[in-house]
VOGU-3710 file (C-alpha; in Angstrom, 3 decimals, decimal comma):
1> xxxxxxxxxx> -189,767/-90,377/50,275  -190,229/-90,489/46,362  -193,274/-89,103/46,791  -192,624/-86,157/49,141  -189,789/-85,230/46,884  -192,739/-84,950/43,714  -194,772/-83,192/46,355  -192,146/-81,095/47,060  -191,570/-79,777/43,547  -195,281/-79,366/42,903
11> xxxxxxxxxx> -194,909/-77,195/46,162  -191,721/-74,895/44,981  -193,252/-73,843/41,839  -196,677/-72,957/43,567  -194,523/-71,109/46,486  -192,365/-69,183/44,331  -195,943/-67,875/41,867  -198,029/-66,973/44,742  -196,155/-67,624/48,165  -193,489/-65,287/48,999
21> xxxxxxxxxx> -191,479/-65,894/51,820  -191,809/-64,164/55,186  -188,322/-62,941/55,791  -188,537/-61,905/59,426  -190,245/-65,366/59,908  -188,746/-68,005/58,046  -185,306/-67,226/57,228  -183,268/-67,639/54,145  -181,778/-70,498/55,406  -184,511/-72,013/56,634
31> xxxxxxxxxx> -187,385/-71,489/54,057  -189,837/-73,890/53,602  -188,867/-74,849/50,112  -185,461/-75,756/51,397  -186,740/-77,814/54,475  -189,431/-79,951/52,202  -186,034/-80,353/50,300  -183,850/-81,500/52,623  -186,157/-84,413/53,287  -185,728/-84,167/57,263
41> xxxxxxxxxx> -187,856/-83,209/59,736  -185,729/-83,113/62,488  -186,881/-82,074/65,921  -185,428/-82,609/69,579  -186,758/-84,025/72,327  -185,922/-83,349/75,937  -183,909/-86,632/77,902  -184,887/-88,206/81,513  -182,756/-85,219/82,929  -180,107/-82,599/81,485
51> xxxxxxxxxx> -177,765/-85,119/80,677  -179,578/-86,476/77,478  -181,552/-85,272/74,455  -183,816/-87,466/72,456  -183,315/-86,790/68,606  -186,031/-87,632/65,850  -186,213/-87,032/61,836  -188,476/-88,451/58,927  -186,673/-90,309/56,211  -183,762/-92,530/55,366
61> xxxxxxxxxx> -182,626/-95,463/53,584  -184,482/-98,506/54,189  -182,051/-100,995/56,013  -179,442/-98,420/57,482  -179,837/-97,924/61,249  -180,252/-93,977/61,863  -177,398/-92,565/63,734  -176,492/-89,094/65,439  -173,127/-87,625/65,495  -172,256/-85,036/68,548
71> xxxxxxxxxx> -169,372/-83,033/69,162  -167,893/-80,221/71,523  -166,772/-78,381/68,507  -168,578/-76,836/65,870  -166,508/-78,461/62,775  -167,423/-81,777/64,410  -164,093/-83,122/64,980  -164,126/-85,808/67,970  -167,780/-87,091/67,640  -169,623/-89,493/69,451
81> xxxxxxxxxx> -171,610/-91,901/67,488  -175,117/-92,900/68,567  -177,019/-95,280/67,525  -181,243/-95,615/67,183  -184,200/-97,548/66,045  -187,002/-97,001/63,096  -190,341/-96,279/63,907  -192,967/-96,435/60,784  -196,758/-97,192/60,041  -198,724/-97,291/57,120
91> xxxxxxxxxx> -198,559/-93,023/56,433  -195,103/-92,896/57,370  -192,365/-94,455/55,788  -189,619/-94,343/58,364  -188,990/-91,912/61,379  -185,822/-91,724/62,712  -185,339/-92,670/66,838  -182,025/-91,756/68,194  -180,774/-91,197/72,413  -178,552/-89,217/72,869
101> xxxxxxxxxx> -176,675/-90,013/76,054  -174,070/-88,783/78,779  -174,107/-85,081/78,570  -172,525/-82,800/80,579  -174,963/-80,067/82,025  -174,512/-76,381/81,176  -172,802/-77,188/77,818  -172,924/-76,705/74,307  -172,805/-79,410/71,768  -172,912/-80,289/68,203
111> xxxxxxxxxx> -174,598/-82,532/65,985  -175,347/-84,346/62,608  -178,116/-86,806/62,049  -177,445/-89,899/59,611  -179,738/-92,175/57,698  -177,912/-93,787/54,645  -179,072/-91,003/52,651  -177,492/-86,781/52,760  -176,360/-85,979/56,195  -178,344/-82,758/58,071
121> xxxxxxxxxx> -176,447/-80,128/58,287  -174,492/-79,424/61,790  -177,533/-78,276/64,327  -176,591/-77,223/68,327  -178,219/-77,511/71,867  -177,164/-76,750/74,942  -178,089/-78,674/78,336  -179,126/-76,488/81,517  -176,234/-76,218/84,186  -176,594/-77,651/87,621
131> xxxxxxxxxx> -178,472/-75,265/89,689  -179,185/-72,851/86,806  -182,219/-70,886/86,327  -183,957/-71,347/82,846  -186,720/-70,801/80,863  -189,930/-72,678/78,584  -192,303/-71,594/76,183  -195,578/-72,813/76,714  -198,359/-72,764/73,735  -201,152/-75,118/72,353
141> xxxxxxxxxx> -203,451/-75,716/69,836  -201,285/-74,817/67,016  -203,287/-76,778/64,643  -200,836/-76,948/61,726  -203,522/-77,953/58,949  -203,498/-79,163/55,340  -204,117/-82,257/53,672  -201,208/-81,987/51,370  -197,346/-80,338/50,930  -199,644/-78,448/47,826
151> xxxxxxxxxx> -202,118/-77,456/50,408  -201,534/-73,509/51,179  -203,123/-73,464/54,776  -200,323/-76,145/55,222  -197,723/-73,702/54,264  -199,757/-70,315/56,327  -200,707/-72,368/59,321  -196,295/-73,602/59,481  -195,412/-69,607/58,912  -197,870/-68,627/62,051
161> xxxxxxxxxx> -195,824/-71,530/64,394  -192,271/-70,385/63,188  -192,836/-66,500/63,497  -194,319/-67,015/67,096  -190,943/-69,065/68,690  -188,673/-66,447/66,483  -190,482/-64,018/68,775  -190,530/-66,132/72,001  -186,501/-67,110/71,747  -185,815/-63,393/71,048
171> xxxxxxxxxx> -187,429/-62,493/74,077  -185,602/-64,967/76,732  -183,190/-67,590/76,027  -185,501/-71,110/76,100  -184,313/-74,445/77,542  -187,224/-76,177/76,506  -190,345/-75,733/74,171  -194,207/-77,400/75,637  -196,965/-77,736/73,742  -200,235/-79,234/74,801
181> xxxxxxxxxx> -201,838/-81,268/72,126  -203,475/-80,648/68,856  -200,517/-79,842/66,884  -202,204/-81,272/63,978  -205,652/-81,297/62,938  -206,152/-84,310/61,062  -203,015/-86,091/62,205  -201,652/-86,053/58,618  -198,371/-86,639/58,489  -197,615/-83,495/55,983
191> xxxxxxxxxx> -198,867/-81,419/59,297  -196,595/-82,752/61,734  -193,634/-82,484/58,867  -194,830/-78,978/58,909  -194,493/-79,000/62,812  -190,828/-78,984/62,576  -189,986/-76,215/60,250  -188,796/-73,947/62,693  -185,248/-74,233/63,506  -185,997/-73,874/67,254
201> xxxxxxxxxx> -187,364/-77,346/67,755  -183,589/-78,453/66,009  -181,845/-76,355/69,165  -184,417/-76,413/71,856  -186,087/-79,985/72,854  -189,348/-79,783/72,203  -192,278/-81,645/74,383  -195,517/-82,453/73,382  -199,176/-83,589/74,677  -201,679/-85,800/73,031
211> xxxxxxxxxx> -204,495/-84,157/72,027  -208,187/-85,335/70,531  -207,354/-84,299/67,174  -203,561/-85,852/67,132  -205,294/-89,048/67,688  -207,207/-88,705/64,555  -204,342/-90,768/63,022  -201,035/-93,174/64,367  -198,513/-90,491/62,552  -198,358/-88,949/66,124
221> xxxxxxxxxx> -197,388/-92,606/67,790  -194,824/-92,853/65,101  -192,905/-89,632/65,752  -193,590/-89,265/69,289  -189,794/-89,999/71,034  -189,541/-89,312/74,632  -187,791/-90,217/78,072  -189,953/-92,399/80,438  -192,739/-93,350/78,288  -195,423/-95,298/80,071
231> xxxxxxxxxx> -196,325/-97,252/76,308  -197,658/-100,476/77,623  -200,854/-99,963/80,149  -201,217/-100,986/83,740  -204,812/-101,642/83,461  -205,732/-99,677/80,064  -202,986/-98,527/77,690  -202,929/-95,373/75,785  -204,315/-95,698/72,116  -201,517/-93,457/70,675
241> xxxxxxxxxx> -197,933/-93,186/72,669  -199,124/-92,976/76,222  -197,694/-90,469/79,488  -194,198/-89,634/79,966  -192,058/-87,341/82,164  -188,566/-86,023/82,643  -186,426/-83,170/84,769  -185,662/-80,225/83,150  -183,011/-77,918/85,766  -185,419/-78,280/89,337
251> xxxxxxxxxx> -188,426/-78,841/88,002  -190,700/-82,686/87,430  -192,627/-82,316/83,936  -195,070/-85,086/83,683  -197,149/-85,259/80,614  -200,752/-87,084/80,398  -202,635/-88,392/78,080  -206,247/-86,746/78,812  -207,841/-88,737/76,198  -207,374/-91,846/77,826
261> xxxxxxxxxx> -209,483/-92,032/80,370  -208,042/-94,341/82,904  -207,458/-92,141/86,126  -205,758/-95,794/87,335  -203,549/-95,481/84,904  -202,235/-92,086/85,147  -202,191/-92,219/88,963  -199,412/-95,416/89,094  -197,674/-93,746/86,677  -197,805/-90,419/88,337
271> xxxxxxxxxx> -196,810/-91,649/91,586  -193,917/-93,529/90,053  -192,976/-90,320/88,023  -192,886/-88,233/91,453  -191,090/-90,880/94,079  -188,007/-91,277/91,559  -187,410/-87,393/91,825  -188,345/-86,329/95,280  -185,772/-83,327/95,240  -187,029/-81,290/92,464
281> xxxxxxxxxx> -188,536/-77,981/93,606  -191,080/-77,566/90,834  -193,818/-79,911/89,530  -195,726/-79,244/86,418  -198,476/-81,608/84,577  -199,369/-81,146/80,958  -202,315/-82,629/79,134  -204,546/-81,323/76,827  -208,235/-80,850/77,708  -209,254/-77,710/80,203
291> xxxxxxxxxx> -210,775/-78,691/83,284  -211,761/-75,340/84,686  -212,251/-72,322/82,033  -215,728/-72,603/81,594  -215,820/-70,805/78,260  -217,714/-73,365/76,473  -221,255/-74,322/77,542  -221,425/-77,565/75,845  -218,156/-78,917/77,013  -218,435/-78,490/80,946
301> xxxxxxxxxx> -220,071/-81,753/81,304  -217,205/-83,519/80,004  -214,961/-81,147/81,709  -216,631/-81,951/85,163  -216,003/-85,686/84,259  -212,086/-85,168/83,650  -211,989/-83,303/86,760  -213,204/-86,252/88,681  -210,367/-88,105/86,835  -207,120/-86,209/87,071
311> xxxxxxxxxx> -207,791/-83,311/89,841  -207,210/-85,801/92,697  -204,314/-87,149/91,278  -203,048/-83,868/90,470  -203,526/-82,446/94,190  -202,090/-85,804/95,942  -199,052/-85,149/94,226  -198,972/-81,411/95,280  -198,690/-79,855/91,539  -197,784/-75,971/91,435
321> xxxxxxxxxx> -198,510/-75,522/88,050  -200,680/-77,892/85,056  -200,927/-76,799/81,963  -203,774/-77,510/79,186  -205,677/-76,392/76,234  -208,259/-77,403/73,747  -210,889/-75,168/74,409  -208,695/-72,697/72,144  -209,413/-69,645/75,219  -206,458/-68,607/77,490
331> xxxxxxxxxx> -207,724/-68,610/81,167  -205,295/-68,677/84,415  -207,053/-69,911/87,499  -207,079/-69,242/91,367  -205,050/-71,558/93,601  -207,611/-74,623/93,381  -207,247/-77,712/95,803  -210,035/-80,653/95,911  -212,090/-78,226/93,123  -212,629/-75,370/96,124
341> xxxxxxxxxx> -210,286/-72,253/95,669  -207,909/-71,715/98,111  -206,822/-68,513/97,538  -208,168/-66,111/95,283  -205,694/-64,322/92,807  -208,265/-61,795/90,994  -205,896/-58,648/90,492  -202,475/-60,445/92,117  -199,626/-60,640/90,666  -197,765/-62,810/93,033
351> xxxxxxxxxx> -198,531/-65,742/95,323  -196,571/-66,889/98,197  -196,982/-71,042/98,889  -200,250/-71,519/97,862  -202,036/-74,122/99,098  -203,159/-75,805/95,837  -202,356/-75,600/92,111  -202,307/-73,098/90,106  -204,193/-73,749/85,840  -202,875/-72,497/83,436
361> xxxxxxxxxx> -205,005/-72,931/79,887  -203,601/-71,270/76,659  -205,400/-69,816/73,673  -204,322/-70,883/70,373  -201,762/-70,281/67,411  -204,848/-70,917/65,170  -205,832/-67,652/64,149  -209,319/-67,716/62,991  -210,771/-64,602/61,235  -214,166/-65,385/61,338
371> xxxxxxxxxx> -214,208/-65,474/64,549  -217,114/-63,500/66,204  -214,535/-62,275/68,687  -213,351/-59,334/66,547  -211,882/-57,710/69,450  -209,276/-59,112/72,586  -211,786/-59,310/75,572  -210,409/-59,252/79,072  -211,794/-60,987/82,476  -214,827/-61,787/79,901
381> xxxxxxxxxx> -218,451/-62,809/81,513  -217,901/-66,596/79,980  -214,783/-67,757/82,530  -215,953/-69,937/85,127  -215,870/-68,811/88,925  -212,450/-70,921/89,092  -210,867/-68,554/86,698  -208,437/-64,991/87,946  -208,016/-64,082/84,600  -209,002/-64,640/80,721
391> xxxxxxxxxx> -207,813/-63,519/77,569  -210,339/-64,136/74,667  -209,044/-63,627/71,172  -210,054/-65,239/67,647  -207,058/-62,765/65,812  -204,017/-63,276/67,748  -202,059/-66,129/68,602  -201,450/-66,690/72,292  -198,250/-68,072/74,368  -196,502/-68,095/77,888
401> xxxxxxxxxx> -192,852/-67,558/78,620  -192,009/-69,357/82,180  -189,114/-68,399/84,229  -188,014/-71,153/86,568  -185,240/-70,102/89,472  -184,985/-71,842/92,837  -187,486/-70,228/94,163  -189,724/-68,642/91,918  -191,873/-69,506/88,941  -193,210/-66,614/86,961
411> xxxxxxxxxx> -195,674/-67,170/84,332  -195,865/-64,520/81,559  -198,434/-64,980/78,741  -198,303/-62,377/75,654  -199,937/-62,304/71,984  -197,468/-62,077/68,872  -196,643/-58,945/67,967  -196,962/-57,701/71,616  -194,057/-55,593/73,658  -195,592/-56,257/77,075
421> xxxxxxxxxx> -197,383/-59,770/78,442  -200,824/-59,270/78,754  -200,729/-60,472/82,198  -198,425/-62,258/84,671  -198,369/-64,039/88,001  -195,152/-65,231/90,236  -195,165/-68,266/92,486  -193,344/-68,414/95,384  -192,104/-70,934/96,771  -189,877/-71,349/100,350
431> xxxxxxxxxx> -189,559/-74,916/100,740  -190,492/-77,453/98,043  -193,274/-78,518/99,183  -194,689/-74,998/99,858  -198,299/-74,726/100,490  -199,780/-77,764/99,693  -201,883/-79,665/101,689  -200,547/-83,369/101,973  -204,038/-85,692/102,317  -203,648/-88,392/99,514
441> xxxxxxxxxx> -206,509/-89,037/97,781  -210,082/-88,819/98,411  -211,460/-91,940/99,825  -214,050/-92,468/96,594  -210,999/-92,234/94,347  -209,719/-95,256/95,197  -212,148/-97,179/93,587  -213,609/-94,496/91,168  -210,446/-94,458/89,202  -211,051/-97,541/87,689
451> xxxxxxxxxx> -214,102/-96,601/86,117  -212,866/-94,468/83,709  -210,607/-97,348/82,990  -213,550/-99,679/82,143  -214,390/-96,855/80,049  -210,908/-96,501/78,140  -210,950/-100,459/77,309  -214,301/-100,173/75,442  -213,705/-96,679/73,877  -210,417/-97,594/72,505
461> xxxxxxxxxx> -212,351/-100,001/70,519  -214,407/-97,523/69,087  -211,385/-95,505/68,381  -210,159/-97,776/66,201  -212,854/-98,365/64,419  -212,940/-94,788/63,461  -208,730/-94,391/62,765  -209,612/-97,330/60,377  -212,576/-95,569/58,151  -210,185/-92,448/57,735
471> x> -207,488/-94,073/56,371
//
């Protein structure tokens, strides 16, 4: 910590000569000088169900357990004290583990996180009520990047993040953030301290995917902090953290690790995930790589080889909606089951129970102005015949607002700085099973998941190898 508070200073007087701050982005309150400051990092994380929250910060006195104060009331009177664990490694000191437990649903509550050293200041949440209807932000890709707290893309590529959920919570009132994978592009740990700037991930829990360049580095395994987390391996662990899931209102989020490679793995833990909530109405998958866009040439190789790995575990399990990224080009697909479309949604705006799942890969918040895409280019010639719609841009960044009621999930998917979502699409659902074909699995799957398991054992050798030259 002594030596992010000399970063920090380096970083105030090079902020204040050249840096201004972005008023409608980063508020007064919450400037970046102020955050590097306070020494925190704090970020939520959503529970098993509504009736938790899973709290995380940087920092802290070495030899004080971390603790998290919560109260009805806004002056904190009446608080619950709990109690957490340290997580470090060798780039990060200390991070900050805390549960938060026994929440009431559809209520607002207080809190104050504790470390031996100054107190946060007094942050909110609020759980979804029973029954309610809510809403998540979906993105990907932000690629916060710098190599120092000096480092000004740090500083530009945390101002793009924060202005985009400013935007996203003024247009709906979120219940939970998503984002799938590459948050970081080195997996420095002054990138993911960058991640939470933006007060929303201290008021909205905040889940996140793996992605190939967060496991550049352990700083993601250190601050990773979520409900249900499948750490230890079956067959083939995870390098970094490993697959998780929780319930957010009706809806099953399970989260993958798409750079491990054992389709074993995932489809135990998949199964399990699904059996312990067989009520839920909605059930979305997030991992990182695209399987269908086709936008880049060189990649659809590999993406025919995770396709063989997670779309049959995807369609036994009857998914309406998996989300992904990495190929930094937004693409929605057609209703796909066993890789054949279903149902085509070219020029639809609405689908009744559809008898597969629906893909849904985001663009990027990395705006890159070199990009020979000078120009937004819709329903482009480079989408793959699996794809509705695309959205190609290299100046804008790209999200998705999605409205969950009991019987509806609506997917709308805007640029910053936008009035009106470039496109949208509504699933319908009657029953909660709705359309989907119920087959199991293929018949090769049962054995050809375990190759790419042979395969994870022998490439997370290779993995460390290469985490170990970096540094």
């Amino acid at each position: 910590m002594k030596k992010i508070i000399s970063a920090v200073m380096c970083l105030v007087m090079l902020l204040s000569a050249v840096m201004p701050i972005n008023g409608a982005a980063v508020s007064e309150k919450n400037s970046w000088t102020e955050y590097l400051e306070e020494g925190k990092g704090v970020y939520l994380g959503p529970g098993a169900d509504d009736t938790e929250m899973y709290v995380t910060w940087y920092g802290g006195k070495d030899g004080v357990t971390p603790e998290v104060k919560v109260s009805t009331s806004k002056d904190m009177s009446a608080p619950l004290t709990f109690t957490g664990t340290v997580h470090s490694s060798d780039k990060v000191e200390r991070s900050n583990h805390v549960i938060v437990t026994g929440l009431e649903k559809g209520k607002t509550y207080y809190y104050v996180c504790s470390d031996g050293t100054t107190d946060t200041e007094v942050k909110s949440f609020k759980t979804v009520a029973e029954g309610a209807d809510f809403s998540a932000m979906y993105v990907s890709d932000i690629h916060l990047t710098g190599n120092s707290f000096e480092d000004e893309s740090l500083y530009e590529s945390a101002k793009s993040w924060d202005k985009v959920l400013v935007e996203a919570t003024e247009r709906e009132e979120l219940s939970l953030i998503l984002s799938g994978g590459d948050m970081a592009t080195e997996g420095q740990p002054c990138e993911y301290y960058a991640m939470f700037i933006p007060e929303q991930v201290k008021t909205i829990p905040y889940a996140m995917a793996i992605g190939n360049h967060d496991v550049k580095r352990y700083t993601y395994d250190t601050i990773a902090n979520y409900p249900n987390a499948k750490l230890s391996g079956r067959l083939s662990k995870s390098l970094i953290h490993g697959d998780y899931y929780f319930v957010k209102g009706n809806a099953l989020f399970v989260v993958l690790d798409s750079t491990n490679s054992s389709a074993a793995d995932h489809y135990f833990f998949v199964k399990k995930a699904v059996r312990e909530n067989p009520d839920v109405k909605w059930k979305v998958m997030m991992f990182h790589h695209d399987l269908y866009g086709g936008h880049i040439e060189s990649r659809e190789s590999e993406n025919m080889l995770l396709r063989l790995l997670f779309t049959p575990i995807i369609d036994a399990f009857q998914f309406d909606l998996v989300l992904t990224g990495h190929s930094h080009c937004f693409s929605r697909s057609h209703v796909i089951y066993r890789n054949k479309i279903t149902e085509s949604l070219t020029g639809k705006t609405s689908v009744t129970n559809p008898e597969g799942t629906i893909y849904l890969n985001n663009g990027s918040l990395r705006v890159n102005p070199d990009s020979e895409i000078k120009e937004p280019i819709i329903d482009s010639d480079r989408k793959s015949e699996y794809i509705a719609t695309d959205y190609l841009t290299g100046t804008q960044e790209v999200y998705n607002i999605l409205n969950f009621t009991d019987d509806s999930l609506t997917i709308k998917s805007y640029t910053y700085n936008s009035e009106n979502p470039f496109t949208e699409l509504t699933i319908n659902k009657t029953t909660n099973e709705g359309g989907h074909p119920d087959k199991g699995v293929q018949f090769w799957f049962v054995i050809g998941k375990y190759i790419g398991t042979i395969y994870n054992v022998i490439n997370n050798i290779s993995r460390r190898g290469e985490i170990a030259d970096r540094g």
